[in-house]
TITORVO-930723 format. One record per residue: residue number from 1; residue in three letters; x, y, z of N, C-alpha, C in turn. Coordinates in pm, whole numbers. Atoms other than C-alpha are relative to their C-alpha. Example, Ala and Ser with C-alpha at 12.3 -4.5 7.8 and 13.67 -1.06 7.14 Angstrom:
<atoms>
    k    r    n_px    n_py    n_pz   ca_px   ca_py   ca_pz    c_px    c_py    c_pz
    1  ALA      89    -119       0    1230    -450     780      90     120       0
    2  SER     -82    -119      -6    1367    -106     714     -77     109      73
</atoms>
This chain:
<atoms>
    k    r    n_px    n_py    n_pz   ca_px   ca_py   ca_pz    c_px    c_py    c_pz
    1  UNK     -87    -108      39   -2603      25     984     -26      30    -149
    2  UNK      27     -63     200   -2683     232     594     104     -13     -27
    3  UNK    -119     -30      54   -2433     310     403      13      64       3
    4  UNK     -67    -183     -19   -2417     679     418      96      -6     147
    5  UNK     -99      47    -119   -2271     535     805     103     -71     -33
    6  UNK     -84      67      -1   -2095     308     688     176      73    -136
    7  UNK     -91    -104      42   -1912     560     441      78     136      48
    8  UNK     -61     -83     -70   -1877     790     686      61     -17     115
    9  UNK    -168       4     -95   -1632     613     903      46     -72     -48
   10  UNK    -111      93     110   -1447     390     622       0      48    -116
   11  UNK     -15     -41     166   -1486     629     320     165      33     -31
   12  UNK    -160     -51      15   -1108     740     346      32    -173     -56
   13  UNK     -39     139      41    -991     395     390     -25    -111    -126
   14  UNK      41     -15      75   -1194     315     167      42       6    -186
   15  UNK     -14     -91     135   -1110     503    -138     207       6      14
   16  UNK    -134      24     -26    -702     439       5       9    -185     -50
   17  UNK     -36     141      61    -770      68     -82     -39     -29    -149
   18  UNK      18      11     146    -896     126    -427     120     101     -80
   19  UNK    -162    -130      64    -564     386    -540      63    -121      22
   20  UNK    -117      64      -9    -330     103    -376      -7    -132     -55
   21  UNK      -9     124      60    -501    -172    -525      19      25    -227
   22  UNK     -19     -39     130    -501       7    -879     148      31     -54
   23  UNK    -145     -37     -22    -154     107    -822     123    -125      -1
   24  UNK     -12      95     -44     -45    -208    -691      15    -110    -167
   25  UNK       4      29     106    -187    -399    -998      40      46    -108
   26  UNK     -90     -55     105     -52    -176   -1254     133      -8     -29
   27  UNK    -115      23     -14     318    -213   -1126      22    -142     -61
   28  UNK     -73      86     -35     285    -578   -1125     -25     -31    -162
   29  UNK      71      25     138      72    -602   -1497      97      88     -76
   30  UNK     -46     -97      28     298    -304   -1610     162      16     -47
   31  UNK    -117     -72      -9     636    -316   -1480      49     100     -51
   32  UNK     -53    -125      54     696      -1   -1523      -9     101     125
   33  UNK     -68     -43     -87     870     139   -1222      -8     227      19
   34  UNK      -8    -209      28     834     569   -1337     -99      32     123
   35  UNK      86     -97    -102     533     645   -1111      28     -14     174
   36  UNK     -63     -24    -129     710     525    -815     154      42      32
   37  UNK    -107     -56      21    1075     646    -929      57     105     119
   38  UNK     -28    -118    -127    1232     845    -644     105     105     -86
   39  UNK     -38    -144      53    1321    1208    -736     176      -7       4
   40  UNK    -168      15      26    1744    1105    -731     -19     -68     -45
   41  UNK     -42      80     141    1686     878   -1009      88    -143      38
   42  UNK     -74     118       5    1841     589    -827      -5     -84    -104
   43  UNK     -32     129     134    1992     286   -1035    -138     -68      50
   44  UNK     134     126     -78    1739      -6    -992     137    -108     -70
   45  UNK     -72      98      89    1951    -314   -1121     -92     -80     -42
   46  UNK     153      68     103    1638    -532   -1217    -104      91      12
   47  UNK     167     -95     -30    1318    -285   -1274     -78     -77     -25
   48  UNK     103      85      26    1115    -569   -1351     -36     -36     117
   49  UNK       2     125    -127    1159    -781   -1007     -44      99      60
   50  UNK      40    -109    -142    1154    -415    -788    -152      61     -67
   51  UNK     146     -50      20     824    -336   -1000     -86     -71      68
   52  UNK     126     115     -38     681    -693    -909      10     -25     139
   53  UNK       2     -38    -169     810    -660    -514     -84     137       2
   54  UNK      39    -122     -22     719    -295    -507    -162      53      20
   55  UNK     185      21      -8     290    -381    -642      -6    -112     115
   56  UNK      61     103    -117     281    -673    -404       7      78     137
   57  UNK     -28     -71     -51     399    -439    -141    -107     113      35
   58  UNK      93     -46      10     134    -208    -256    -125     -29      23
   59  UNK      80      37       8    -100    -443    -266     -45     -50     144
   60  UNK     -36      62     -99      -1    -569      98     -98      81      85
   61  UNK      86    -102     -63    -127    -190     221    -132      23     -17
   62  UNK     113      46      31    -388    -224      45    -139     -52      55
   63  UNK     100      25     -39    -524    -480     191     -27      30     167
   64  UNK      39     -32    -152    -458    -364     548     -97     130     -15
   65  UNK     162     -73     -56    -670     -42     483    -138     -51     -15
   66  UNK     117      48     -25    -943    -278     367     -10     -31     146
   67  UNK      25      44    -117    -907    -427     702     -33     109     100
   68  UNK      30    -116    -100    -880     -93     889    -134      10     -34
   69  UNK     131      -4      46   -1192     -31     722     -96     -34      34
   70  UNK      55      76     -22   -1363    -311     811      33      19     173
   71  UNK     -65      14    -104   -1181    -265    1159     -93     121      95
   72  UNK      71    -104     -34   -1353      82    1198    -119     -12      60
   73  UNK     151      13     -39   -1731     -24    1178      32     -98     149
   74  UNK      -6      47     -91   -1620    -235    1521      93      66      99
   75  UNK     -78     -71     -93   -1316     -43    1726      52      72     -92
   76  UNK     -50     -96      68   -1180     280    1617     197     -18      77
   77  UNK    -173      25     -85    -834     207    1857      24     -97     -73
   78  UNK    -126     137      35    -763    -136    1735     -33      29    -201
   79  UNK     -43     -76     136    -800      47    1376     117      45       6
   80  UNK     -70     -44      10    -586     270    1417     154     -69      62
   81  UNK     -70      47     -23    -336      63    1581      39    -118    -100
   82  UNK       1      76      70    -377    -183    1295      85      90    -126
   83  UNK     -40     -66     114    -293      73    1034     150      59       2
   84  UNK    -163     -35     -75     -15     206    1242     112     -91      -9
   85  UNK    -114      79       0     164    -142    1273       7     -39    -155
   86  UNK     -26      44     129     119    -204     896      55     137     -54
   87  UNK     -99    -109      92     257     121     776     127     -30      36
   88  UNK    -139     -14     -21     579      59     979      57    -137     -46
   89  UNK     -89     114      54     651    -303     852      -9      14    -140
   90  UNK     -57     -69     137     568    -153     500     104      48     -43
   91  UNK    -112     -83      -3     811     119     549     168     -78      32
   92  UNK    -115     125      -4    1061    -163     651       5     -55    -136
   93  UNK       1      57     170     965    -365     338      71      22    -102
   94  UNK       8     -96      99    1000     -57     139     148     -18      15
   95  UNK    -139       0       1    1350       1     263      66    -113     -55
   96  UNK    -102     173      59    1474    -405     245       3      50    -144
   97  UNK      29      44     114    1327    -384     -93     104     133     -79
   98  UNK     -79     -80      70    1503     -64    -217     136     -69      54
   99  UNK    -193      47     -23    1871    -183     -34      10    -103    -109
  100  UNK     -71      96     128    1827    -522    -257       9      33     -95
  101  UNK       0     -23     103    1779    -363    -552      82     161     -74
  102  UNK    -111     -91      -8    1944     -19    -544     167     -58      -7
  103  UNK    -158      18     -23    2299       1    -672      27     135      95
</atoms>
């Protein structure tokens, strides 16, 4: 398999695990909570702790699109079913993690 193949069925994914791992790491090196701030300005009561949940979190998706990725060059179903069940226990995550920390 080249790489021009192998970019052209994991370049998305791809290029989704280098944003969430840059993203990811910046929160946790950073704390600094603004670029994921939700547009009602919720409280945070620690912004430090929901920065350093919030990149690990990031970093979590991360590494599942590497895996989709990697998941691709062998089944395109059990990709997408991979990416599918990690967005929705993210999106869980996401929530827990805003209820603990949201006033």
């Amino acid at each position: 398999m080249t790489i021009e193949k192998v970019l052209e069925m994991a370049g998305i994914p791809l290029m989704v695990f280098a944003v969430c791992t840059y993203y990811g790491i910046r929160l946790i090196v950073s704390r600094d909570i603004g670029p994921i701030q939700n547009k009602s300005k919720r409280i945070i009561k620690n912004e430090k702790e929901y920065a350093l949940e919030a990149g690990r979190l990031i970093l979590f998706y991360g590494a599942a699109t590497l895996a989709m990725a990697i998941l691709l060059l062998i089944n395109v179903y059990v990709a997408v079913a991979e990416i599918v069940i990690c967005t929705i226990i993210m999106g869980l995550l996401w929530k827990k993690m805003n209820k603990k920390y949201s006033i």
